[in-house]
C-alpha positions as CSV (number, residue, x, y, z in Angstrom):
1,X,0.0,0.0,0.0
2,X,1.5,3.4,-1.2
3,X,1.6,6.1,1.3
4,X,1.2,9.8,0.5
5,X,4.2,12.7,0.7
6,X,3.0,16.0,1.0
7,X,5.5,18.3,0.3
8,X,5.3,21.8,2.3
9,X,6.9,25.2,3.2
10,X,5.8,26.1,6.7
11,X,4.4,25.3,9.8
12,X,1.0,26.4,9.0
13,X,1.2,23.9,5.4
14,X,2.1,20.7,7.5
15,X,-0.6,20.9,10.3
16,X,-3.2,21.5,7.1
17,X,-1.9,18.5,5.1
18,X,-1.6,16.3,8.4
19,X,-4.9,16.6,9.3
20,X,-6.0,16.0,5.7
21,X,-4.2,12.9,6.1
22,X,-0.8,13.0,4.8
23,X,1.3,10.2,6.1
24,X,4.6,11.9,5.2
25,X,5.5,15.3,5.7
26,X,8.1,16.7,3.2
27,X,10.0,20.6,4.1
28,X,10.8,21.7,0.8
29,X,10.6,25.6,-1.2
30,X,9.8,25.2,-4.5
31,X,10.8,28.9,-5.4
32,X,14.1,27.7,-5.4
33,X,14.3,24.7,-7.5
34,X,12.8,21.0,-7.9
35,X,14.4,19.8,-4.7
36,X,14.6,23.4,-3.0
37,X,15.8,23.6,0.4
38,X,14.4,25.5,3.3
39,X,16.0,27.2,5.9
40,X,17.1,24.7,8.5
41,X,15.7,26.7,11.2
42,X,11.9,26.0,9.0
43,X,13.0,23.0,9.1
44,X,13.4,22.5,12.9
45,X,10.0,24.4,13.3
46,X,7.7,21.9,11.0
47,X,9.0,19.2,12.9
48,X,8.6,20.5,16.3
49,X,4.5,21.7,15.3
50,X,3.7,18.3,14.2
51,X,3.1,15.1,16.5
52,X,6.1,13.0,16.8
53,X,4.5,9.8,15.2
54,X,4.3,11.7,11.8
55,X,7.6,11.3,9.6
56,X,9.3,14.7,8.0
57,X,11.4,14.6,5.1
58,X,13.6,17.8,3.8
59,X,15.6,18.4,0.5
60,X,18.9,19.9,1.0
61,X,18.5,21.3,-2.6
62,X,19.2,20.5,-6.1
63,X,21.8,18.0,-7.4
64,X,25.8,19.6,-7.5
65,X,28.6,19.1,-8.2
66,X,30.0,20.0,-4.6
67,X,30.2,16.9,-2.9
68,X,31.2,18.6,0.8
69,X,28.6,21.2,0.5
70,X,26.0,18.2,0.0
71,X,27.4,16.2,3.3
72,X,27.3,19.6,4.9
73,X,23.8,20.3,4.2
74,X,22.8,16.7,5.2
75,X,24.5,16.5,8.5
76,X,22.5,19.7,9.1
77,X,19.3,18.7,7.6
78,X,19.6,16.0,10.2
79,X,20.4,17.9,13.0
80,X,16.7,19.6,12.9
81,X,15.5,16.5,14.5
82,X,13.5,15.2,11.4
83,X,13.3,11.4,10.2
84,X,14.5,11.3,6.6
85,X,17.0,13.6,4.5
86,X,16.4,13.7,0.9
87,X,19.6,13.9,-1.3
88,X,18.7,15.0,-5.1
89,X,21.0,12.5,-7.9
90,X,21.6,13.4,-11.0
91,X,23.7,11.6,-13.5
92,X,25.7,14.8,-14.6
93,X,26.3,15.5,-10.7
94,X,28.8,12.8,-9.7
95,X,26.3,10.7,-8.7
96,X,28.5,7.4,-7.7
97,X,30.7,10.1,-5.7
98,X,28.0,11.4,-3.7
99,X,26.4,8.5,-3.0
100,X,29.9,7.2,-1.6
101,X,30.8,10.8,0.9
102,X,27.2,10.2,2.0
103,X,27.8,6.6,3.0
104,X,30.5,8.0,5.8
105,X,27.9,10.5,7.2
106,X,27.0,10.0,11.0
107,X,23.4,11.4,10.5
108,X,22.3,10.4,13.9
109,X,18.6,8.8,13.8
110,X,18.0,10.0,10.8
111,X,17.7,8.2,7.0
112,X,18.9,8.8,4.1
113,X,16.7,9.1,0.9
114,X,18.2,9.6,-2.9
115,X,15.9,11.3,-5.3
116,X,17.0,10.7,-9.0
117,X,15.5,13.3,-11.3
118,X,14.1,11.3,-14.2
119,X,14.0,13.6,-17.2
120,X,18.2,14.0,-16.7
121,X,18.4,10.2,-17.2
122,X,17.7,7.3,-14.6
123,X,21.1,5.1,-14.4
124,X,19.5,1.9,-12.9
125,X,23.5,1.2,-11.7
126,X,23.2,3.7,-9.1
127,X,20.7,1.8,-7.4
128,X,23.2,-0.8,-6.0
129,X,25.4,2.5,-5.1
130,X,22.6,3.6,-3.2
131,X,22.2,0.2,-1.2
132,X,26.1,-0.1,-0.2
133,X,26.1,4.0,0.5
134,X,23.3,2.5,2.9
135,X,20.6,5.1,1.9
136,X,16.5,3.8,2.7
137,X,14.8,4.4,-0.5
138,X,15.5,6.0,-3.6
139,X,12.4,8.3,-5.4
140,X,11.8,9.2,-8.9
141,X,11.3,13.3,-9.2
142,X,11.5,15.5,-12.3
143,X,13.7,18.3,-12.7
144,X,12.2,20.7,-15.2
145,X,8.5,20.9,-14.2
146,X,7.3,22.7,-17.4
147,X,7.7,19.2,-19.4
148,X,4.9,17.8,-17.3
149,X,4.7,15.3,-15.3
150,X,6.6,12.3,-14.1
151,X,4.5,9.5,-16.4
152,X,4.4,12.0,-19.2
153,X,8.4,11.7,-19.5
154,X,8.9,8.2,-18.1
155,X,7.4,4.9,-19.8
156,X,5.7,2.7,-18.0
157,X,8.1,0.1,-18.6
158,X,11.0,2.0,-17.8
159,X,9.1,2.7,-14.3
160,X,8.7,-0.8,-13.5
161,X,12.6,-1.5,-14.2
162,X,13.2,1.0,-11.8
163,X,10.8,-0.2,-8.8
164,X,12.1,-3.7,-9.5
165,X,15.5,-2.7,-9.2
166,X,15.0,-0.5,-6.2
167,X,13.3,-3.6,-4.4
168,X,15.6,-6.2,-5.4
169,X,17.8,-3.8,-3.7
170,X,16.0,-4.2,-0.5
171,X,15.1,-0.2,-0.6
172,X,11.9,1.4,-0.9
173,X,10.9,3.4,-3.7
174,X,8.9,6.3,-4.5
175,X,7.3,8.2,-7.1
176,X,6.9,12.3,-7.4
177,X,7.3,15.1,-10.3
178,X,4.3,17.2,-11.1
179,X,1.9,14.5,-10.2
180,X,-2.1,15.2,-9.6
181,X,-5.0,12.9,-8.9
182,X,-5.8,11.9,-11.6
183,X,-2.2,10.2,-12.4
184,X,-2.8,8.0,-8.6
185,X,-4.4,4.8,-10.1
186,X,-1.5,4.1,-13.1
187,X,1.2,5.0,-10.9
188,X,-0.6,2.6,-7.9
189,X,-0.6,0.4,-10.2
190,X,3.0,-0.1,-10.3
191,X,3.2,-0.4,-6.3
192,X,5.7,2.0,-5.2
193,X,5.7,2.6,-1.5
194,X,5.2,6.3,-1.7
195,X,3.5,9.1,-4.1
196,X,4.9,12.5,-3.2
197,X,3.0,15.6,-4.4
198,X,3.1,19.6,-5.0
199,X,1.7,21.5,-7.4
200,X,-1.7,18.7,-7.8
201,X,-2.1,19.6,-3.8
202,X,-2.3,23.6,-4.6
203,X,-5.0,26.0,-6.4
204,X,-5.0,26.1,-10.0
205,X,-2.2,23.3,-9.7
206,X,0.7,25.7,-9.1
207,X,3.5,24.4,-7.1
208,X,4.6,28.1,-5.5
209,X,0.7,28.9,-4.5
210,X,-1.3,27.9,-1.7
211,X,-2.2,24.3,-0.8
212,X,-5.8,23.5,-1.1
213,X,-7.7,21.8,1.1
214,X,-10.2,20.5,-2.1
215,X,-7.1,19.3,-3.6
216,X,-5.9,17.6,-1.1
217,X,-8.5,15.5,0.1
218,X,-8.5,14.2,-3.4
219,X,-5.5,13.0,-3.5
220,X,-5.7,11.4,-0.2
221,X,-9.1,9.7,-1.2
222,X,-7.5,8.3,-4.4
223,X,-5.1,6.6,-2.6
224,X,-7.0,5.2,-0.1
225,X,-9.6,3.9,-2.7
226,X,-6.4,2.4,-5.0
227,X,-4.8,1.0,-2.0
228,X,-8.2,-0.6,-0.9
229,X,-8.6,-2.2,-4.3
230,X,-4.6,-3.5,-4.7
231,X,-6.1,-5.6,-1.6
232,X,-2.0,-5.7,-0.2
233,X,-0.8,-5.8,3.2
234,X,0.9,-2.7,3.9
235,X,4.8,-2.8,3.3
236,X,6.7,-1.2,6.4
237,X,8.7,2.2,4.7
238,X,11.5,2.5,7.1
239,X,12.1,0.8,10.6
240,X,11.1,2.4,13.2
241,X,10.5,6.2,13.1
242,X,8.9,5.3,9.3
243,X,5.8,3.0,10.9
244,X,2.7,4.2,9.0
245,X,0.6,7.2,10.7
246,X,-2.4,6.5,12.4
247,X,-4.8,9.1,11.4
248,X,-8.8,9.5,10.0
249,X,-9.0,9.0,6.1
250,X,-10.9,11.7,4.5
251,X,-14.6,10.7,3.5
């Protein structure tokens, strides 16, 4: 059963989409780039205004070149308290390198997520990197949100190769870029553990505007209703802090 990421920018945004059900709560600013990063100190604050039973992810920004400055930024993503640090991977970005100085990182309690951005190529050999680096999951996202969204640029076939891959792997895997409702039952279809959403959570479908409550209850409904029909037991994400959260679905 696929779990739902909703990505946000403040405190206010992560109380809204975790009582709307969210099960994962993901810090991000998308005014400065697919895998923007907020403020740590915005960080610290959504984690500490939300129960301690509901997981929070954070980006420490867009795939680079600058190895150190990516460890830096992870070590300090993790020192906010929150449960999972989200490292963008590109294949033009030393990807094999970063991987490997973020498999000597002492991030406390915290895991380690790769994020692959799809429309710069998916390198299905950096999947084993990702294991022996000993990252959690690895997620599909989309760079350049103007080309649409993540199943408009990436086959279904070439999808499936890469949730096989990340499972054989013994990670889990999730799915994101531009995604709205209507794209839930293919992509559910594929069972990947999570579905991360923006823009298809805000009005008008704009990833800078506000979130909207309409929005967002339809995406959580769409997953419940897909996940009730897969008829699966529900996969644990990560150990521990990652246990799904208990919360009312949305009628």
């Amino acid at each position: 059963m696929a779990r739902m990421l909703a990505s946000v920018t403040d405190e206010r945004e992560a109380r809204l989409v975790t009582t709307l059900g969210a099960d994962i709560v993901d810090a991000k600013d998308p005014g400065v780039g697919a895998l923007g990063a907020l403020p740590f100190a915005r960080v610290a604050a959504i984690r500490a205004a939300l129960p301690a039973d509901v997981p929070v992810s954070a980006t420490v920004g867009d795939p680079t070149d600058d190895i150190e400055a990516i460890a830096a930024a992870a070590v300090s993503m993790a020192d906010t308290g929150i449960e999972i640090v989200k490292v963008g991977l590109s294949i033009d970005c030393e990807a094999e390198r970063t991987l490997a100085r973020l498999g000597t990182l002492d991030l406390g309690g915290a895991q380690l997520v790769g994020v692959l951005l799809a429309d710069r190529g998916i390198d299905l050999g950096l999947v084993t990197h990702a294991r022996d680096a000993g990252l959690s999951g690895l997620m599909l996202d989309t760079a350049d949100k103007s080309r649409g969204a993540l199943p408009d640029i990436v086959s279904a076939e070439e999808l499936v190769r890469f949730i096989a891959a990340v499972r054989k792997a013994g990670l889990f895997v999730g799915l994101a870029g531009s995604l709205r409702v209507r794209h839930v039952p293919q992509l559910l279809a594929l069972q990947p553990d999570v579905l991360g959403f923006r823009g298809g959570l805000c009005r008008e479908g704009e990833r800078k505007g506000e979130l909207d409550a309409g929005a967002i209850e339809a995406v959580r409904l769409a997953i419940k209703v897909c996940n009730a029909a897969s008829g699966e037991a529900c996969r644990p994400l990560l150990p521990g802090a990652m246990a799904p959260h208990q919360t009312e679905d949305v009628a």
